[in-house]
Structures are given as structure tokens and as C-alpha cells.
C-alpha positions as CSV (number, residue, x, y, z in Angstrom):
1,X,-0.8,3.5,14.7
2,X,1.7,3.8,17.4
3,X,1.2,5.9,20.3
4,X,2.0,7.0,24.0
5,X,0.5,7.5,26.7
6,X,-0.7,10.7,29.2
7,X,-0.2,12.9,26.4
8,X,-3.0,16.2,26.4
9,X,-5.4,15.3,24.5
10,X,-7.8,18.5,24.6
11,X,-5.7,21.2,22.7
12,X,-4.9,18.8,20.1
13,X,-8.5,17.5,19.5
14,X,-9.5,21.4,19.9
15,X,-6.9,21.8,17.0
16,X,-8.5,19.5,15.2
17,X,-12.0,20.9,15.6
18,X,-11.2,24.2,14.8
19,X,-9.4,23.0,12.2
20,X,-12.3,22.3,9.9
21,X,-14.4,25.4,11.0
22,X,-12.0,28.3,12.3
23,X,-9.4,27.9,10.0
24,X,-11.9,27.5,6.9
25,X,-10.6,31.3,6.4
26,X,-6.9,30.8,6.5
27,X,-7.4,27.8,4.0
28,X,-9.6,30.7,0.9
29,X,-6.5,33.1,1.6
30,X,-3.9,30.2,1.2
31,X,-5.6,27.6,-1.0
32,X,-8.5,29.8,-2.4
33,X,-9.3,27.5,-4.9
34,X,-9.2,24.0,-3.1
35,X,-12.7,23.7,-2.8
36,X,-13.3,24.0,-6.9
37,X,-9.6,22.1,-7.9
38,X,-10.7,19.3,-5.6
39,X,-14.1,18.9,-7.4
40,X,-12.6,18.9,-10.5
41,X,-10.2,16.6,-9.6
42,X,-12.8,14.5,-8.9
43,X,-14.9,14.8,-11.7
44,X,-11.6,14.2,-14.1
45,X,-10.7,11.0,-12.7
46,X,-14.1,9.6,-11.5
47,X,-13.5,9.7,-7.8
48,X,-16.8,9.5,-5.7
49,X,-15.3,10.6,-2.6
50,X,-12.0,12.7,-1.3
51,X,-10.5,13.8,2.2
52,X,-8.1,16.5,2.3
53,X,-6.1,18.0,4.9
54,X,-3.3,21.0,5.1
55,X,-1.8,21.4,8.2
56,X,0.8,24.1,8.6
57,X,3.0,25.6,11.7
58,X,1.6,23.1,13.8
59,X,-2.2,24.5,12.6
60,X,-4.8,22.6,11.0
61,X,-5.6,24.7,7.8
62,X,-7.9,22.7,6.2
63,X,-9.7,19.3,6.8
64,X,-12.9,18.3,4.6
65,X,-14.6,15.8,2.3
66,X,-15.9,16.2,-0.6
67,X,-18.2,13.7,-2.8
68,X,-20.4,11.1,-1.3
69,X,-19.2,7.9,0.0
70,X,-20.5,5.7,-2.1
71,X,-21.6,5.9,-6.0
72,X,-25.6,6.5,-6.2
73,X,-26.2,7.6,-2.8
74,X,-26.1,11.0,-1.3
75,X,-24.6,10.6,2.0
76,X,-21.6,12.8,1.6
77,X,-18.1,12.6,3.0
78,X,-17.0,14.5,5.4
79,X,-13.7,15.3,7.5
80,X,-14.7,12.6,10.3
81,X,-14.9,10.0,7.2
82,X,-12.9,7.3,7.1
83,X,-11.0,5.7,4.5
84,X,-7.9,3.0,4.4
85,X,-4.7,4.7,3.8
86,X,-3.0,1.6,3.3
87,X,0.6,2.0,3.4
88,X,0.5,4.8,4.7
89,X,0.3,2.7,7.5
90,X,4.1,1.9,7.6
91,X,5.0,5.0,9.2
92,X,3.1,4.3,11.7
93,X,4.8,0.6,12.2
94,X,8.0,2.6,11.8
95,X,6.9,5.3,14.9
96,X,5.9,2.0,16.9
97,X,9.5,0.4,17.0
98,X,10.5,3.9,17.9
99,X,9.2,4.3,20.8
100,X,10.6,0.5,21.9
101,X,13.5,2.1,20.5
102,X,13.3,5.0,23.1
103,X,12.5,2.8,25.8
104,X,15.3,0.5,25.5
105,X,13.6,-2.6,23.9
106,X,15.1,-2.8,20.9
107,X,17.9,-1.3,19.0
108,X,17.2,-0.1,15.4
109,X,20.4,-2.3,14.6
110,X,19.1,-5.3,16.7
111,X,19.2,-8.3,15.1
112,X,16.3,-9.9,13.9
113,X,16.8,-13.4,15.5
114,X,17.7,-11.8,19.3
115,X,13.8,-10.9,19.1
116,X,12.1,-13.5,17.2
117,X,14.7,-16.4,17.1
118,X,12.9,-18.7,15.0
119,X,12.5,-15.9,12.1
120,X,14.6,-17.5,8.9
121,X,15.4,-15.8,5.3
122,X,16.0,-17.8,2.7
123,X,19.8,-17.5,2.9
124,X,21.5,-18.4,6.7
125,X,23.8,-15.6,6.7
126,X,20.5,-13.0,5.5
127,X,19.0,-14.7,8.4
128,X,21.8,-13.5,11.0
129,X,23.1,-10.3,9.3
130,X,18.8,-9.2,9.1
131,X,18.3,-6.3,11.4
132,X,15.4,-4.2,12.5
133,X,15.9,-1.6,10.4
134,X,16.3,-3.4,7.6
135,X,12.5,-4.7,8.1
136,X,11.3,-1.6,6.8
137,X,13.8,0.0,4.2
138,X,13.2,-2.8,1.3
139,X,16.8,-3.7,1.1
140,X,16.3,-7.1,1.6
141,X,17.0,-9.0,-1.4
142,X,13.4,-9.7,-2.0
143,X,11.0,-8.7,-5.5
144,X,9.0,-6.2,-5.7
145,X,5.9,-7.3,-4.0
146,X,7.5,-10.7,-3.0
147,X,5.4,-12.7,-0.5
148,X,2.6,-10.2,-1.3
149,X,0.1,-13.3,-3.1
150,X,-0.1,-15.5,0.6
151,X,-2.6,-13.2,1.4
152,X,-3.4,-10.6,-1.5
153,X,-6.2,-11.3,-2.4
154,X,-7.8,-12.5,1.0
155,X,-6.7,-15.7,2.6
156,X,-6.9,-17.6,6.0
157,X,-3.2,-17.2,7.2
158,X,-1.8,-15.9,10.4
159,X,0.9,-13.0,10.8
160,X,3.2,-15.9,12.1
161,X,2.5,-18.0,9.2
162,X,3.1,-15.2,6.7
163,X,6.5,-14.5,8.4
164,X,7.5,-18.4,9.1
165,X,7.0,-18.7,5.1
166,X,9.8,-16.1,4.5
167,X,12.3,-18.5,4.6
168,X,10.6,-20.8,1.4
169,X,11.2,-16.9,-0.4
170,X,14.4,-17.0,-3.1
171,X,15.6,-13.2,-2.9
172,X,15.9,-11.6,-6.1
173,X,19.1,-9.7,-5.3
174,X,21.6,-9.6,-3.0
175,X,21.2,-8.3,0.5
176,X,20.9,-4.6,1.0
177,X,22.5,-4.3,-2.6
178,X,19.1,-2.8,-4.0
179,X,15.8,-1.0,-3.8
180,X,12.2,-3.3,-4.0
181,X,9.3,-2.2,-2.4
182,X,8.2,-5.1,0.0
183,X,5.2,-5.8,2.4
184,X,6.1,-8.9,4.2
185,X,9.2,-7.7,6.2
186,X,6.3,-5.1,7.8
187,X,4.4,-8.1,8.9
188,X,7.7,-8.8,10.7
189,X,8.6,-5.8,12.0
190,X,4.8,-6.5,14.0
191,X,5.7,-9.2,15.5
192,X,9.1,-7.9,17.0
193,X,6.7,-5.2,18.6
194,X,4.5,-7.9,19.8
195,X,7.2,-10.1,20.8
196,X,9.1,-7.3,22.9
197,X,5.8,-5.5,23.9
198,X,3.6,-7.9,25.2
199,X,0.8,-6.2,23.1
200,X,-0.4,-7.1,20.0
201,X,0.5,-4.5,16.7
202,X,-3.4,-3.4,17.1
203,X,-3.4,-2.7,20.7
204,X,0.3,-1.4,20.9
205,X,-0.5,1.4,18.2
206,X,-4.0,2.1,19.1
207,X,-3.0,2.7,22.7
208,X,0.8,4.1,22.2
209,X,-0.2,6.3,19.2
210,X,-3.7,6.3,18.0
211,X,-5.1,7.5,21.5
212,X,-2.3,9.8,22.7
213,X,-3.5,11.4,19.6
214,X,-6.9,11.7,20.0
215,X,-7.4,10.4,16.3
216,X,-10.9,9.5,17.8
217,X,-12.0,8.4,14.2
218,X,-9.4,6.1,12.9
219,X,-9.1,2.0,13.5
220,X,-6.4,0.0,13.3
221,X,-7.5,-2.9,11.4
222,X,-8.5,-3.5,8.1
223,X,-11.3,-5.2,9.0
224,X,-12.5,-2.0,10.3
225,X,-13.9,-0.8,6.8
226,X,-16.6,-3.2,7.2
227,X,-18.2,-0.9,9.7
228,X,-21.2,0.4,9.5
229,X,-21.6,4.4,10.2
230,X,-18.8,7.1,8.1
231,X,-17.0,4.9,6.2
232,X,-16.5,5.9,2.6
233,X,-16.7,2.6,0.0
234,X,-14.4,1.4,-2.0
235,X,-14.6,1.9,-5.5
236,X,-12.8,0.3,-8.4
237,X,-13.3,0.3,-12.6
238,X,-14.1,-3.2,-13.2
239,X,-14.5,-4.1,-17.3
240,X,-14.6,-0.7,-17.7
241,X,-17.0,0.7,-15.7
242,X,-15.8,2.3,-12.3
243,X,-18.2,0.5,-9.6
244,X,-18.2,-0.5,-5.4
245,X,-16.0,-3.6,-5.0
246,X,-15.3,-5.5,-2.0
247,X,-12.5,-3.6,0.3
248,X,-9.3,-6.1,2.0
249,X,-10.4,-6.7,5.3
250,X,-7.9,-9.5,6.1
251,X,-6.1,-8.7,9.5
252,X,-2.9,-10.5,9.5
253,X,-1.7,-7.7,7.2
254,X,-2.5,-4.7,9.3
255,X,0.8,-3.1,9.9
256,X,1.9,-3.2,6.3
257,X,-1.4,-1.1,5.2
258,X,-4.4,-1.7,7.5
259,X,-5.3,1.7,9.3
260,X,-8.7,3.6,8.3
261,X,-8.4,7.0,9.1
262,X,-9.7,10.7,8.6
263,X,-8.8,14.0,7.1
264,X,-9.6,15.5,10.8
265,X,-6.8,12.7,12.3
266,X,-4.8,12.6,9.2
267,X,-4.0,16.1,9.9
268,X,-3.0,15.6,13.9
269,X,-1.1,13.0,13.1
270,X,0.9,15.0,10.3
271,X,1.6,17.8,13.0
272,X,3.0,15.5,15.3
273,X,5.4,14.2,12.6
274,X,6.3,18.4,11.2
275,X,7.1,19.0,15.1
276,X,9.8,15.9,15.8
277,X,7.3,13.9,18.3
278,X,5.7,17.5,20.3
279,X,2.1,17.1,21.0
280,X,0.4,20.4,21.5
281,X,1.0,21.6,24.8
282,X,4.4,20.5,25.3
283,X,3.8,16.7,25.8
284,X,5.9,14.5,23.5
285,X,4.8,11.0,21.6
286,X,7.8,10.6,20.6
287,X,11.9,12.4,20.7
288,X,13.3,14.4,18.1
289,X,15.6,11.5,18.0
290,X,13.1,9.6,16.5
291,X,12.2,12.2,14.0
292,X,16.0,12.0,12.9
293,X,15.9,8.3,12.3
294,X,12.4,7.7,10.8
295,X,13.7,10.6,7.9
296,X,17.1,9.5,7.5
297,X,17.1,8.0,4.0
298,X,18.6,4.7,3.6
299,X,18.1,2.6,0.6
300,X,18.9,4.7,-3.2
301,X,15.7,4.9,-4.6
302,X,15.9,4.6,-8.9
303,X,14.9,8.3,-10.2
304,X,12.8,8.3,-13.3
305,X,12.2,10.7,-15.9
306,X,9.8,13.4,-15.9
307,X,9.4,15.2,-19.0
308,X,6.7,17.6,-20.3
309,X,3.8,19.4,-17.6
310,X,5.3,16.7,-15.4
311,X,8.5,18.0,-15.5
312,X,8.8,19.8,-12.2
313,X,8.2,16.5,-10.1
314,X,11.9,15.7,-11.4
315,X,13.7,14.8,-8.3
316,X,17.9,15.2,-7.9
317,X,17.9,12.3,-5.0
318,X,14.8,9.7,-3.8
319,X,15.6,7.1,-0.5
320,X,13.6,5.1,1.5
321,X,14.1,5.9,4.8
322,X,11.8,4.3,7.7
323,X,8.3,4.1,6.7
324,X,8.5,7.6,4.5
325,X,10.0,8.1,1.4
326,X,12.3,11.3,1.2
327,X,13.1,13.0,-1.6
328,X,13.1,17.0,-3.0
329,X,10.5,18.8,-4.9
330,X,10.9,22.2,-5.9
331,X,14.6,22.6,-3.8
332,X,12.8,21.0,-0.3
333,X,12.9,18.2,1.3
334,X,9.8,16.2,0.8
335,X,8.9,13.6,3.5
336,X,6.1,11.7,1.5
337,X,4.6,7.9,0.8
338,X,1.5,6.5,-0.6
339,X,-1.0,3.7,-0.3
340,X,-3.1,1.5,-2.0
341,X,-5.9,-0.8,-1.5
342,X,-8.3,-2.6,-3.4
343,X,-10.7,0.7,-4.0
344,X,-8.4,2.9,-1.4
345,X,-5.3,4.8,-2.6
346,X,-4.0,8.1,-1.1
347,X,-0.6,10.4,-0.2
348,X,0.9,12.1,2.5
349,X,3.3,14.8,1.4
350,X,5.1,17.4,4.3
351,X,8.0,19.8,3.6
352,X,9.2,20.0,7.2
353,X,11.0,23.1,6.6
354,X,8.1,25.3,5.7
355,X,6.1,23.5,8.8
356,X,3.4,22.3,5.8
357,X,1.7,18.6,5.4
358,X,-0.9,17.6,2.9
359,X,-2.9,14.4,3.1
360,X,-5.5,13.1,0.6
361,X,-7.6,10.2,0.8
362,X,-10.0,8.6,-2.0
363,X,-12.1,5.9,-2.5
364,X,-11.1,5.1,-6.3
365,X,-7.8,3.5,-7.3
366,X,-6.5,6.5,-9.1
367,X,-3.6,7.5,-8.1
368,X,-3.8,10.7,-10.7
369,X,-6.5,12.4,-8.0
370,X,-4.4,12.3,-5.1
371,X,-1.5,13.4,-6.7
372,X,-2.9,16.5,-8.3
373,X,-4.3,17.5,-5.8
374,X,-1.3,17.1,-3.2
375,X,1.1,19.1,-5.7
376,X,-1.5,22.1,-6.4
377,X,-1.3,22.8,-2.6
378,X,2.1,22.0,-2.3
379,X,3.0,25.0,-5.4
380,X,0.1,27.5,-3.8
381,X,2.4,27.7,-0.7
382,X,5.9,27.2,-2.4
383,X,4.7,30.6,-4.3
384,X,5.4,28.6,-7.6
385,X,3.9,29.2,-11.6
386,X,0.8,27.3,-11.4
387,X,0.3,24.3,-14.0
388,X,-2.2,22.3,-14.6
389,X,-1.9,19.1,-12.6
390,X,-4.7,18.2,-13.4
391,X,-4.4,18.0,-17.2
392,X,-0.7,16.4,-16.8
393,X,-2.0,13.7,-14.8
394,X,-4.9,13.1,-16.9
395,X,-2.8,12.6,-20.3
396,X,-0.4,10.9,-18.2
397,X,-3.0,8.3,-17.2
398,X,-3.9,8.1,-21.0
399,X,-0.5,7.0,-22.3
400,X,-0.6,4.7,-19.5
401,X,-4.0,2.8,-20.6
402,X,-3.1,3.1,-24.5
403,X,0.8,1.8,-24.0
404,X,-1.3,-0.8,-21.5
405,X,-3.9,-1.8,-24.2
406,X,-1.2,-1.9,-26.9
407,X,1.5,-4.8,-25.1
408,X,-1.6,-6.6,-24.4
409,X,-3.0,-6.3,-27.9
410,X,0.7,-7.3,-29.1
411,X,1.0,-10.4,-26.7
412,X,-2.8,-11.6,-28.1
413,X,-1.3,-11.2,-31.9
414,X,2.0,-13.2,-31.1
415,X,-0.3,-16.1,-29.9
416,X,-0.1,-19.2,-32.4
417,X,-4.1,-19.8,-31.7
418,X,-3.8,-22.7,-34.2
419,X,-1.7,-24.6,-31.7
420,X,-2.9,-27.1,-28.7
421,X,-2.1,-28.5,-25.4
422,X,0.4,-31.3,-25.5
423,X,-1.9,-33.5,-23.7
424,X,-5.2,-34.6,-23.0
425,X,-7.2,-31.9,-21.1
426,X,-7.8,-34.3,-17.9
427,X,-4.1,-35.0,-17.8
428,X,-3.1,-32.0,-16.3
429,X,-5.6,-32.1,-13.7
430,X,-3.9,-32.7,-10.0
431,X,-2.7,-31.0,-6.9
432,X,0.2,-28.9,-7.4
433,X,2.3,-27.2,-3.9
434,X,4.7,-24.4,-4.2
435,X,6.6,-24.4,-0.8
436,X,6.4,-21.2,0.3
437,X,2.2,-20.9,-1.2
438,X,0.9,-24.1,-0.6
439,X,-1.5,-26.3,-2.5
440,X,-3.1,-25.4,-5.7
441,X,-5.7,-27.5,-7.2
442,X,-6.5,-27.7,-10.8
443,X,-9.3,-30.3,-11.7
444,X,-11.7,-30.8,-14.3
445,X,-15.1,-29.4,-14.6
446,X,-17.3,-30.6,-17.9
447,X,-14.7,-30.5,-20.6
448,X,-12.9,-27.8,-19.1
449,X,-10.2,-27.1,-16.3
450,X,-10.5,-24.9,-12.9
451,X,-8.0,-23.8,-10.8
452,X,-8.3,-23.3,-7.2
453,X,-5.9,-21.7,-4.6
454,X,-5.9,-23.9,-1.5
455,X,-5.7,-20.8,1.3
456,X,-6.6,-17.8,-1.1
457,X,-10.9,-18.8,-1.3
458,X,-11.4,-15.6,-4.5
459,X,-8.5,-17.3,-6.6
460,X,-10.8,-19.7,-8.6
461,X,-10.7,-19.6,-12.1
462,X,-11.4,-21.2,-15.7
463,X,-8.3,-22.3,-17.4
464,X,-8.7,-21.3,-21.0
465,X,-6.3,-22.7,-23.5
466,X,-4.2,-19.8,-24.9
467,X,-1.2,-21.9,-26.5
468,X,1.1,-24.9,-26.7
469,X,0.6,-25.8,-22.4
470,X,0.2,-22.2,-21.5
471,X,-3.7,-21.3,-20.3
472,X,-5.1,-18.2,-19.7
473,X,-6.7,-18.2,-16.2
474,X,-9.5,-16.3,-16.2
475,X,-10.3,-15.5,-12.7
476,X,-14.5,-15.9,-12.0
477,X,-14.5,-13.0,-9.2
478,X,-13.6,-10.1,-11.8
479,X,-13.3,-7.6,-9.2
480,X,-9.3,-9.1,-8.8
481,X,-8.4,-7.8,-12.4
482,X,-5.7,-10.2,-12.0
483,X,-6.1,-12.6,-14.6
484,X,-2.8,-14.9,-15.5
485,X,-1.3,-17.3,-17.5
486,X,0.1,-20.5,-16.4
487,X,2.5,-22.7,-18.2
488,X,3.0,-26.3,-17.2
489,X,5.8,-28.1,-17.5
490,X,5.9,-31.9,-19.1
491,X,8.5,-34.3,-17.5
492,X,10.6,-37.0,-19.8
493,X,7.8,-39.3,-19.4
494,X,5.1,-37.2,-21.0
495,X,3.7,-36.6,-17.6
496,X,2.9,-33.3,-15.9
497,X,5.7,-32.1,-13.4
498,X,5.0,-28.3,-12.4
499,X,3.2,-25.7,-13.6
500,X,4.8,-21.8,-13.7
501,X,2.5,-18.3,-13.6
502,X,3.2,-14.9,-14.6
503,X,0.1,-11.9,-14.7
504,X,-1.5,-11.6,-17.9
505,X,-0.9,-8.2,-18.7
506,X,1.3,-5.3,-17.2
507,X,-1.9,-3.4,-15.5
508,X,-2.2,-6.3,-12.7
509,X,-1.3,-5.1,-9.3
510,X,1.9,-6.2,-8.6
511,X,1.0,-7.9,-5.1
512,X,0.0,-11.1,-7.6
513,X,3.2,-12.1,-7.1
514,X,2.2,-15.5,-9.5
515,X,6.1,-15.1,-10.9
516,X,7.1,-16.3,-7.2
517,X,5.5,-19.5,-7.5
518,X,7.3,-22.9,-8.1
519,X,4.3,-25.3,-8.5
520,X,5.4,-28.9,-8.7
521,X,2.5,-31.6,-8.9
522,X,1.9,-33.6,-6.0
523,X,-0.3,-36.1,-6.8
């Protein structure tokens, strides 16, 4: 995303074109069975289309598609096709303030306000102590997701707007006392670039980083999915049945997750990264110094349990650092991170010491492809047993949808269905505002109620009485599968006060942040 300039461009683009046809040999001797694992892969976990590429001593081994791009057509993907790598994206936001970094415009312990002086946490002191690197190392004191539902799913706000609202935001923790993964502070992190760059994020990285690169392929906006030409479509299971849905195209959001890129560029910009800033030929994007901070961990990450097939992904330490996650895998480092999109979720793995990056991108939300595919080519060059990521991953995914079904089975059972609404069905019709969301309108419709998000246009929904004053809010545009309850709340009087929401079940994307709103009834 973030790039410089007068960099040469024609060894690493020739890299890049060679990579798909002159190293196809170097990738059957190293990877001989990538071509029939990816397929499978595919196949398992109902993914219409994958990019994959292996880069390794500053060569590209292997960059190619396979599928189509979208379900029932035969157009097939290809190394030039792009997809949205979502978070991914951070690293790139993260390489951006670098290079400001490296030119003296800001200091990675800057303070937030001596660049944007009207930017405000929640707590005055959060507000002064808040420094740049702290934007991207989700220490802040804010939820997992927090901030995420102003404009997840879709909605008319402004970057500004999305940061100005940060200060409506009650953390969750202390400052810096503990790890939750965050998108909003990104959003900030753009605007300091902008502020102290005179570009916007989109220009700064498509001309500082995306150019430099020759990543001919890859845009810098969200949006860009849109486009006609080699874009792969998103793809989803709705009800069941794994289907196109509509991608996020909102723009304000772009540095937290909005790049569209390539297994071809994918793999330049992974050699840049495995060779501290060095761009073939000698030229630099960015200094080793960078390198050093952008993989220096910083906030604990909590280490789970791996047990079973899945045992060897068992890490001793996992940080955040800036942008990447770093952790070990097989005694090496691992620089790695994900992303995810409506319909878009992939990973970028690299083990700087053996020189080796793997990226995959997909157009299905299952995180199970990408992964199995990025460890089988992580053991094939690690020299270790092969296992059957594959299978693992699948039976993984299998507890996870039966343990899903079962809490949601459980919560329907411990519903008292015999009980009703404390009031008159028209009675809790009204606007409600949450100060950091906005207005929220719930009226009546027939006998029944709606809801309406004021900025969000998709969050419209049939309020279906579940128990007591708790509805079930059935959203109408199923592609969200984000349905939710909401509770309202009676004052002395008998009258309607506020209203609270929480997701309905455990499988809803945790960027419906509902939990995070207050609504109090305006009128």
C-alpha cells in the first residue's frame, strides 16, 4: 500500500513474470504436489477460486490461480487475479508510517494529538499518553472489534467521522494492559499519514509503495472489487448454501483492510518484506530499520491449545507487532496475519530466516482453505512428516459448526416462548441514539415492528418477539448473517427508556459490535 519512489521497476516486474512461467519447475521439485493439494483444498472446503504464491531467496517460486472466479462460470483465475486481502492490508498502513518515520515526519512514539490534535479517546489521559505505535498494536483498551459496526456492514461515514466518534467509545480494559484486535485505530493511523503527508492513504500508498513495486494489478480501495475485468467474486454460504454475495466496497475503511491484490504482486511485495526494504537491483523501499520495528512484537498475544493433527501449530510465544503478527512454528520465527472480508479471507506466512513467504488468497470465507494450504508448503520446505492439513482442518471446521449449532439450539430451548412483551407492540416504537452510533429507528409496520439503522442502509430488520422485551431481529438482507437480539429497557413509569443488543449466536462476525451500543429513546 505504501511505497517509494525511483525504485527499478524492470528486474522486479521481470521477477514476477518469470515467476509464474520459469520457475514453474523449481515450484514441482519443491512443492510437487501444490497443484493437486490446492485442488483438493478447494474441493473440501467449497472454494471457487484460489491464488497462491511462494516466494523464496528473493525468487518467485510459484504464483497461480486456480478455480474460476465466480460459481457457474468458466472464466478461471489466474496469477494477475485479484482478490481483497483485507487485513492484510495493515502491513501495508504499518510500511506507510515507516517511511514518514524514515523521513523524519513522525516518530513511532509521537503522540497522537502533536499530529491530529483534535483526535480524543474516551479517557483524557488515553487521549495524551496515545502514540503512533500504539495505533496499530491493539493495546488500546478497546473490544475486540470495537467501533467495527459504524461502518461494518456498509454505511455513509467519513474516515474523519469514524475517528471523531472514538471518543463516544468506553474501552474495555485498561490502556496497553491487554491484547484485542481492533480496526478503528487503523483508520487513524491514515489520517496521521494524511495529515503529515499531504496525500491521501490511497495516493500515499499507491504512489510510495504500490508503484515502486510494480504491483501493476493491485488497487488500493475497496471499492476497487467492483471492477469490471480479473476480479475473482466474492462468495459466502448463506442458509446453507455457499453462493456470490455482495463484497464491502465502502472506502473510509481502506487502510484497515481495503487493498485487492494478486498472487503475481502478492509475491513482490513478500520479497521486499524477506529482504528488510531491498528492491531487486539494489534500490531500497524502505531501511532495514524499518524491518526491525514493523517485526518487533509488542502486545502478548493469548496462546491457545492445539491438540490432536493440529498439534504442531502449537506456538511457545504469539505478539502483535506492527501490522504482522509474529510468532514460531516448527522452531522459526513466523512473520504472518490474515484477513477477512465479506466473501474474501486469506494469509500471508514468511519465515525470514529460510528467505521463504507464502500467500493465499480465496474468494470463500473459509478460513480452513487458506490455512492448509499455507502450512503444507510451509512443512514441504521445513523438511517436516507430512500430515494431513487438510483432514485436521476439515474436522476442525466440523466441531466448530456442531459446538455452533448446539449453544444456539441450547439458547432456543432456554426460551420461555409462553411469555410476552411487557407492553403494547406500538409502544416501543421511537427513535433511539447511541452516542457514538447514532439514530436507530424502530417503528411499526402492520402489526409488527422494524428496525432501521439511521447511517448503516442493509441494517433493516423484522423484530420478532423472542421473550419477556427481548426480540429477535431478523435482518431482511440475509447475506449479513448477523441476526441479533435486542432487549429494551422499561423506565419507572412503564415507558420505554433504551434498548441494549448482543449477536444472536456465536457464528456472527465479530465486527457487529451490537454489544457496544447504548441506545436510549429519543423521542
Amino acid at each position: 500500500m505504501f511505497l517509494r519512489p525511483r525504485l527499478s521497476f524492470l528486474l522486479i516486474g521481470f521477477l514476477a513474470v518469470t515467476g509464474v512461467e520459469g520457475f514453474a519447475q523449481e515450484a514441482a521439485e519443491e512443492v510437487p504436489d501444490i497443484d493437486a493439494w490446492v485442488q483438493r483444498t478447494r474441493e473440501t472446503f467449497e472454494v471457487p477460486g484460489i491464488a497462491v504464491a511462494i516466494v523464496k531467496d528473493g525468487h518467485v517460486v510459484l504464483a497461480r490461480g486456480y478455480g474460476v472466479r465466480r460459481l457457474g462460470e468458466d472464466t478461471p483465475v489466474d496469477e494477475h487475479t485479484r482478490f481483497g486481502i483485507a487485513s492484510n492490508t495493515k502491513a501495508f498502513t504499518a510500511t506507510a508510517l515507516g517511511l514518514l518515520v524514515e523521513e523524519g515526519l513522525i516518530d513511532w512514539d509521537g503522540r497522537v494529538i502533536d499530529y491530529l490534535p483534535w483526535f480524543q479517546m474516551w479517557d483524557p489521559w488515553v487521549t495524551r499518553e496515545m502514540r503512533v505505535r500504539d495505533l496499530l498494536v491493539h493495546r488500546s483498551g478497546l473490544g475486540l472489534g470495537q467501533g467495527d459496526l459504524l461502518y461494518w456492514p456498509e454505511s455513509d461515514v467519513s474516515r474523519r467521522e469514524i475517528v471523531e466518534a472514538l471518543r463516544y467509545l468506553e474501552p474495555v480494559t485498561s490502556f496497553r494492559s491487554a491484547y484485542a484486535y481492533d480496526n478503528i485505530l487503523y483508520h487513524a493511523a491514515a489520517l496521521v499519514i494524511e495529515e503529515v503527508s499531504g496525500l491521501t492513504w490511497e495516493d500515499f500508498v499507491r504512489t510510495r509503495i504500490i508503484e515502486p513495486l510494480a504491483m501493476a494489478d493491485t488497487r488500493v480501495t475497496r471499492a476497487s472489487t467492483l471492477e469490471e475485468g480479473n476480479v475473482a467474486t466474492p462468495h459466502a454460504r448463506v442458509e446453507g448454501v455457499v453462493r456470490p454475495v455482495q463484497p464491502l466496497a465502502a472506502t473510509a475503511t481502506n487502510a484497515a483492510g481495503g487493498i485487492n491484490s494478486t498472487a503475481s504482486d502478492m509475491a513482490k511485495w513478500m520479497i521486499v518484506q524477506l529482504d528488510s526494504g531491498r528492491v531487486a537491483g539494489g534500490d531500497r523501499l524502505f531501511e532495514s530499520g524499518t524491518t526491525r520495528q514493523l517485526w518487533n512484537p509488542v502486545t502478548p498475544m493469548p496462546v491457545g491449545r492445539w491438540t490432536g493433527a493440529l498439534a504442531p501449530l502449537q506456538p511457545q510465544y504469539q505478539a502483535y507487532a506492527l501490522g504482522f503478527v509474529i510468532r514460531d512454528y516448527r522452531g522459526h520465527k513466523l512473520v504472518t496475519h490474515t484477513g477477512g472480508l465479506p466473501g474474501y479471507v486469506s494469509r500471508v506466512a514468511m519465515i525470514p530466516d529460510l528467505k521463504l513467504g507464502v500467500a493465499v488468497l480465496t474468494s470463500q470465507e473459509m478460513g480452513a482453505a487458506f490455512e492448509a494450504i499455507t502450512y503444507h508448503v510451509l512443512d514441504q520446505y521445513l523438511g517436516a512428516e507430512p500430515s494431513d492439513w487438510i483432514g485436521a482442518w476439515r474436522d476442525l471446521m466440523a466441531l466448530r459448526d456442531s459446538t455452533v449449532e448446539a449453544r444456539d439450539k441450547s439458547e432456543a430451548a432456554a426460551r420461555d416462548s409462553a411469555s410476552g412483551p411487557s407492553l403494547s407492540i406500538e409502544r416501543y416504537a421511537g427513535t433511539y441514539r447511541d452516542k457514538w452510533y447514532g439514530d436507530v429507528s424502530i417503528a411499526t409496520e402492520g402489526e409488527d415492528l422494524v428496525i432501521q439503522f439511521g447511517r448503516t442502509p442493509s441494517l433493516i430488520g423484522d423484530l420478532e418477539h423472542w421473550q419477556f422485551d427481548t426480540f429477535y431481529v431478523r435482518w431482511r438482507d440475509r447475506e449479513l448473517r448477523a441476526d441479533a437480539f435486542i432487549t429494551f429497557e422499561l423506565a419507572a413509569d412503564g415507558s420505554v427508556a433504551g434498548a441494549r443488543m448482543k449477536a444472536a449466536s456465536p457464528s456472527v462476525d465479530f465486527s457487529y459490535d451490537f454489544q457496544d451500543l447504548d441506545l436510549r429513546r429519543t423521542e
